[in-house]
C-alpha positions, 0 to 999 in steps of 0.5 A: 524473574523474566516475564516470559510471552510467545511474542515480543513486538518491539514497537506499537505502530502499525505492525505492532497494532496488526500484530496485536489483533492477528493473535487475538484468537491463537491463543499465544501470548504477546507483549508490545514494547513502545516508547511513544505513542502507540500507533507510531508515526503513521497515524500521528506525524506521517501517513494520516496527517500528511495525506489530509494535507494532499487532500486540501490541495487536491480538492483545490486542483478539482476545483480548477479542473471543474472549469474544464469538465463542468463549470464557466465560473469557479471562486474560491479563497484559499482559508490557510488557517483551515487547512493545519486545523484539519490535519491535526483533528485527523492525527487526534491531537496527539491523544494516544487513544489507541493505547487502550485499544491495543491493550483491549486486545489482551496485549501486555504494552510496555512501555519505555526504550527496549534494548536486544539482550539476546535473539530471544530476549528484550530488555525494558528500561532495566525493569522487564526481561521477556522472551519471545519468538523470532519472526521476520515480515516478508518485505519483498510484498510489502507494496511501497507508495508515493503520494504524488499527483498521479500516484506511484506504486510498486511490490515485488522485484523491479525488472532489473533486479529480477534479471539480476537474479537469473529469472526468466522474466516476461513482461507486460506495459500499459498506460491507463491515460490510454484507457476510458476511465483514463478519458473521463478522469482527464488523466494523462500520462501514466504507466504500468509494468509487470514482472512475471517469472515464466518458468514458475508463471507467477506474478514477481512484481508491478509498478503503477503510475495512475490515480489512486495507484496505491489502492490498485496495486495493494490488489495485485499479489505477489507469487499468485498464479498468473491464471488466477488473477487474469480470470477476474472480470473487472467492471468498465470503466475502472483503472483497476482493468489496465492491471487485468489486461496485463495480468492477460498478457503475462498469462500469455507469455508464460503460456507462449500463447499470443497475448489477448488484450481486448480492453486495452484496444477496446479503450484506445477507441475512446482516445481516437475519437 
């Protein structure tokens, strides 16, 4: 006989863990189906490991700054056996701890290669037939990073694709390099877009070229009233305020009222000196 769940995740990355700790307090019933080991790649072999890696040349290239902004003189030798010895403490050495954490969860986890019988039915190395309910992430807010020096980032619709789909799209640009934070940091050259829909004066879309962009733009919503985010007060100095003022500007368009951005030009004060 099938065991039979309200939820079948086919996999035990990161979504499946989120999945798990989600409908803790639903009452629903969930099995995870994972060949490997839980977590997936992210904690193990990618996101994790690779960005302990960054975070070793990244405190190399601090270092060099610090000749610029603080110091005469700055020594160092690069330990290369260090840096490897780091990154796999950060992956746990492979230990697939996280297993007994999932299943604390009240998870059901199986494991083995899962194969799709039907919509509603999974298949589990010919030993467990389980049926479950059909869902979908919604993709288009899910934010995508590259983890390059500065960062980039993005969610939603780029400004051409949301042209392509008959949008009636207002815009609004910046370059947090033109800004205090973007002084102090000795940051130069970065870049900031967003994508609002006039018509409905919701946020689409946004893209970030600045230090630690991944970090900001996880707080810019998509589909969030534009008045609502625009009304935030944002602590100076700080790189989140670049995405405020625009957030300003794309309240303005959609309004047709003048765009009040008194951040911005009150920062490009501080390049002008």
């Amino acid at each position: 006989m099938p065991e039979e769940f309200d939820v079948v995740c086919l996999g035990g990355g990161v979504a499946g863990e989120a999945t798990a700790v989600g409908r803790r307090d639903s009452g629903l019933t969930l099995a995870v189906v994972e060949r490997e080991l839980v977590g997936g790649e992210c904690p193990y072999r990618g996101c994790v490991p690779s960005k302990a890696l960054l975070r070793s040349s990244e405190t190399l290239t601090e270092s060099q700054g610090a000749r610029r902004l603080a110091a005469s003189r700055v020594e160092w030798t690069v330990d290369f056996p260090k840096v490897p010895k780091r990154v796999r403490s950060m992956a746990r050495d492979l230990d697939d701890s996280r297993a007994a954490a999932m299943e604390a969860t009240g998870v059901r986890l199986f494991r083995g290669e899962r194969k799709l019988a039907d919509l509603r039915t999974v298949d589990v190395e010919r030993e467990q037939l389980m049926r479950g309910m059909d869902a979908r992430a919604d993709h288009p807010a899910v934010p995508r990073v590259t983890f390059t020096d500065p960062e980039i980032a993005s969610v939603g619709l780029p400004e051409a694709a949301a042209r392509a789909k008959g949008l009636d799209v207002i815009i609004a640009t910046a370059d947090p390099a033109q800004t205090a934070r973007g002084a102090v940091h000795d940051f130069h050259q970065g870049a900031l877009k967003l994508v609002g829909d006039r018509e409905h004066g919701v946020l689409i879309g946004a893209v970030l070229v600045t230090p630690r962009a991944g970090e900001i733009v996880l707080a810019i919503k998509l589909r969030i009233p534009l008045k609502t985010p625009a009304d935030v007060i944002h602590p100076f100095p700080g790189f989140n305020r670049v995405p405020g003022d625009s957030l300003h500007e794309l309240a303005a368009k959609a309004s047709n009222k003048a765009p009040h951005d008194p951040d911005v030009i009150h920062h490009n004060q501080w390049r002008s000196q």
